[in-house]
C-alpha positions as CSV (number, residue, x, y, z in Angstrom):
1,X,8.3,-10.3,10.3
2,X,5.1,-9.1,8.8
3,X,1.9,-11.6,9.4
4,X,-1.4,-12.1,7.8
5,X,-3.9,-13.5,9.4
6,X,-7.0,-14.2,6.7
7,X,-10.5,-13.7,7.6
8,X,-12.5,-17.3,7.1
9,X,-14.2,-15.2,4.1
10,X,-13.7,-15.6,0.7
11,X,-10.7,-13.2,-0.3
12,X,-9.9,-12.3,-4.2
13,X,-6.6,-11.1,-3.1
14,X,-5.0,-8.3,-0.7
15,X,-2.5,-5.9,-1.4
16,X,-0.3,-5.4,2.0
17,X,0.5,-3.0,3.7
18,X,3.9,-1.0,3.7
19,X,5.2,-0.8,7.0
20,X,7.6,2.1,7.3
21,X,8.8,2.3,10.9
22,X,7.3,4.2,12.9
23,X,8.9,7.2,15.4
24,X,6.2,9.6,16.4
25,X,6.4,13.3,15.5
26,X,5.1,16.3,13.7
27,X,6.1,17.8,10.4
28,X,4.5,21.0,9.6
29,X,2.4,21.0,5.6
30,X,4.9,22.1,3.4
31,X,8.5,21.1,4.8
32,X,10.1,18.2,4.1
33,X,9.1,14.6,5.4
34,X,12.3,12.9,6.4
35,X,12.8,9.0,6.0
36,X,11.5,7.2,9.2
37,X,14.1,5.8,11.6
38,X,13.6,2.4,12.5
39,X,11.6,1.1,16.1
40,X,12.1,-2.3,16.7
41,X,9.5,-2.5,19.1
42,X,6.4,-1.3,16.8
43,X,3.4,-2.9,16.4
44,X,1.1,-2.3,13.3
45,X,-2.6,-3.6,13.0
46,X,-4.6,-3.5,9.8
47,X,-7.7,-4.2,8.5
48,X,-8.3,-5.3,4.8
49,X,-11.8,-4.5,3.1
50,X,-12.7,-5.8,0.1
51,X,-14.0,-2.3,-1.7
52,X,-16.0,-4.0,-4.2
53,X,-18.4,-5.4,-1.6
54,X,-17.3,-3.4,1.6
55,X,-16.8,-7.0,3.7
56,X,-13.8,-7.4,5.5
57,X,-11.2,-9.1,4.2
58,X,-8.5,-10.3,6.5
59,X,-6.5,-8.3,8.5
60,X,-2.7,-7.6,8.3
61,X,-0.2,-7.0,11.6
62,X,3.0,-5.5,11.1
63,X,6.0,-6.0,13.8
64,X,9.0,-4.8,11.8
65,X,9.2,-1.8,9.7
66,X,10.1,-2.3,6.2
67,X,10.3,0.5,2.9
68,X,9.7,-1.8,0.7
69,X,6.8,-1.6,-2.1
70,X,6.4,-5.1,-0.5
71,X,4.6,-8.1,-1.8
72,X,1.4,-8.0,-4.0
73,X,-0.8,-10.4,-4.7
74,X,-2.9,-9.7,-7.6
75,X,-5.5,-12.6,-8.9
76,X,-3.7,-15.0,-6.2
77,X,0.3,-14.3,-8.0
78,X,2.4,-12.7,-5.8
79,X,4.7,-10.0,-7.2
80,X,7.5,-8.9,-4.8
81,X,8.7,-5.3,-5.4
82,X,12.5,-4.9,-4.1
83,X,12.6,-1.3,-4.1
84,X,11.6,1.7,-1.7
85,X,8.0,2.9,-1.8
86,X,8.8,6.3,-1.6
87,X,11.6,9.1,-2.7
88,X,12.5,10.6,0.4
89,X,12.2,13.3,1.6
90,X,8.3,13.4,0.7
91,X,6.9,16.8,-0.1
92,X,3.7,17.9,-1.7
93,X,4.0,18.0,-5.2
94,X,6.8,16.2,-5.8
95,X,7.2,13.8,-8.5
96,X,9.2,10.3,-8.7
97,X,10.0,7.3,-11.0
98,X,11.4,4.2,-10.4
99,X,12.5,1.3,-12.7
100,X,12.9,-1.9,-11.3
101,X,12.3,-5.8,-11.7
102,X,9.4,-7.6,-10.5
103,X,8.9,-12.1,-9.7
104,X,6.2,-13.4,-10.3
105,X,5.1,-17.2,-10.5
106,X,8.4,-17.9,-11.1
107,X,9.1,-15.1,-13.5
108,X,11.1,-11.7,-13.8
109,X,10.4,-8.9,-15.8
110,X,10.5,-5.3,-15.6
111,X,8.3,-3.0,-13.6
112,X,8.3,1.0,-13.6
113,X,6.6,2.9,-10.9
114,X,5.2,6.6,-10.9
115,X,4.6,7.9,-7.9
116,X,3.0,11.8,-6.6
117,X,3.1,13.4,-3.5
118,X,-0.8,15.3,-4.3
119,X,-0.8,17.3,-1.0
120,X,-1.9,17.4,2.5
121,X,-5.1,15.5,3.8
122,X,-6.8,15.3,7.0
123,X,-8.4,11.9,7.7
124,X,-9.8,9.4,10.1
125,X,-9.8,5.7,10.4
126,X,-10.2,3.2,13.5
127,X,-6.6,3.8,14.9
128,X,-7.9,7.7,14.9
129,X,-7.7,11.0,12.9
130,X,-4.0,11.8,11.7
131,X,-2.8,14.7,9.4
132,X,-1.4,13.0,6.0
133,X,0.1,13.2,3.0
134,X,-2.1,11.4,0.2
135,X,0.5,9.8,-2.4
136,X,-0.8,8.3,-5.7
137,X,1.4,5.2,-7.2
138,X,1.2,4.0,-10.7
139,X,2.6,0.8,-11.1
140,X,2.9,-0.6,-14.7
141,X,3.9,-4.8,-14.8
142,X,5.4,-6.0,-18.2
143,X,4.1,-9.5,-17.7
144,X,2.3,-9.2,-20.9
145,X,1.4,-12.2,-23.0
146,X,0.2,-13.0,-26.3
147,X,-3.1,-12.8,-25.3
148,X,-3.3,-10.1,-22.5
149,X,-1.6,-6.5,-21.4
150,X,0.7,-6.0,-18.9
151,X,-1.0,-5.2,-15.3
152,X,-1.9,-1.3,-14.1
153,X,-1.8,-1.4,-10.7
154,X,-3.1,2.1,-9.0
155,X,-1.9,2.8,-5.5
156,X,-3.3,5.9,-3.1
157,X,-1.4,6.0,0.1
158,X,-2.4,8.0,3.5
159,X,1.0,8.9,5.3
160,X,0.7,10.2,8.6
161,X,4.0,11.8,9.5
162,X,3.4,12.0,13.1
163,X,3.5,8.3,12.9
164,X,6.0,8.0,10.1
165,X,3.5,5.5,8.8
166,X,0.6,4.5,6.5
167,X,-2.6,5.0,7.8
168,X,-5.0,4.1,4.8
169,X,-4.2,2.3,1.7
170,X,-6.6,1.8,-1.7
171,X,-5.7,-0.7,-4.5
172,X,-7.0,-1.6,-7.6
173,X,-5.6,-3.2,-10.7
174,X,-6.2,-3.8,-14.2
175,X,-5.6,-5.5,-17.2
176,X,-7.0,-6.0,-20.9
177,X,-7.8,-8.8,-22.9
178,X,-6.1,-8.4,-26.6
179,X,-7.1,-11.4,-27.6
180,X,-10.9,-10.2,-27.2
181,X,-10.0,-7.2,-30.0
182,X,-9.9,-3.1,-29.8
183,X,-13.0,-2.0,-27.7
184,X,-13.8,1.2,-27.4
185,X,-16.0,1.1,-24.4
186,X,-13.3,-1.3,-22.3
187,X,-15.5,-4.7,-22.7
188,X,-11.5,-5.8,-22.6
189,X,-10.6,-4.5,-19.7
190,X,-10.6,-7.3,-17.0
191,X,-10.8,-6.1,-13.2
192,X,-8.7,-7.2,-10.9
193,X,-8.6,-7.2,-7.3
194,X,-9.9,-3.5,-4.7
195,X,-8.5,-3.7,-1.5
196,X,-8.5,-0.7,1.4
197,X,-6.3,-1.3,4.3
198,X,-7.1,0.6,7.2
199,X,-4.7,1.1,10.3
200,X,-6.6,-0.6,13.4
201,X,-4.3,0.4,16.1
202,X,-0.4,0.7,16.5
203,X,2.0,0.6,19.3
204,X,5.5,2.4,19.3
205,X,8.7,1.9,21.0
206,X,8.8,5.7,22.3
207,X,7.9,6.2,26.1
208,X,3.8,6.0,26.7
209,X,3.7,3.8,23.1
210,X,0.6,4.6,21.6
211,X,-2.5,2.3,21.3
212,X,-5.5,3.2,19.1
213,X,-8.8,3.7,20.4
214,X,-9.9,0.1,18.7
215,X,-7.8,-1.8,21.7
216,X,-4.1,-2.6,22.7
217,X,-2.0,-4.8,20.1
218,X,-0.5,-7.9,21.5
């Protein structure tokens, strides 16, 4: 089961984490990235920030691999997502769309998401520095009404293949106010929430299991 365990702070609203499964190993830039196979004995530990004022968050642990979009919660309504995050196998430049259906409060309606693989990135976060591929999502919510548009949601992703797992995730999303009229300089547009989620340290079923710098998962 995934857990979240919420910092006392004040949180708008947190966008988890996808937790593939993770089976170390190393896939050269440009050849395929194959689907991860599952470890039941993983451990994931995240950190959520809250980008528009750089406190943390809450914090997000992981202990079953899952490739799911997984659950959003945008402006405290959770959206769940029952389709994969990705179109495997990954590859830089590659292209993918996906129409599905998304609940909400108690409500269904369509969803499409447009997802990129841009390229190859190195990075570092607490759990340590990791080759990745960056992956930009566009998901676009049809829970329009009378009075508002349906919700953007805009989704980069840092996979790390040598963990078969995310390593950074950024989150925004957006929506506009019709009833407010046209505006040309986006007086309409009303922000929603701007998570990063940043892994803290991991632990894998292979022999000698990894643990990030930042201390052992329990």
């Amino acid at each position: 089961m995934n857990h979240l365990t919420v910092n006392p702070r004040a949180i708008c609203g947190w966008l988890s984490a996808i937790a593939l499964a993770a089976c170390a190993s190393t896939t050269p830039h440009g050849e395929l990235v194959p689907a991860p196979a599952p470890d039941p004995n993983a451990v994931w530990s995240y950190q959520v920030i809250n980008a528009y004022n750089g406190l943390e968050a809450g914090q997000l642990r992981s202990t079953e691999g899952w490739g799911l979009l997984g659950d959003t919660l945008i402006n405290r309504v959770e959206y769940a997502y029952p389709e994969p995050a990705y179109s495997f196998p990954l590859q830089a430049g590659r292209n993918w769309t996906m129409n599905t259906t998304v609940t909400a409060d108690k409500r269904t309606f369509p969803a499409t998401v447009r997802g990129q693989a841009l390229g190859w990135e190195r990075i570092k976060v607490p759990a340590g520095e990791f080759d990745t591929l960056k992956i930009r999502r566009q998901v676009y919510l049809e829970d329009d009404e009378w009075w508002r548009s349906g919700t953007e949601v805009y989704e980069i992703e840092w996979y790390a293949p040598e963990l078969r797992q995310i390593v950074r995730r950024e989150t925004r999303s957006e929506y506009r106010d019709v009833a407010r009229g046209r505006d040309p300089f986006g007086g309409n547009v009303i922000k929603g929430d701007w998570n990063i989620v940043e892994l803290m340290s991991y632990r894998t079923g292979k022999v000698g299991g990894n643990v990030a710098p930042s201390g052992s998962t329990p």
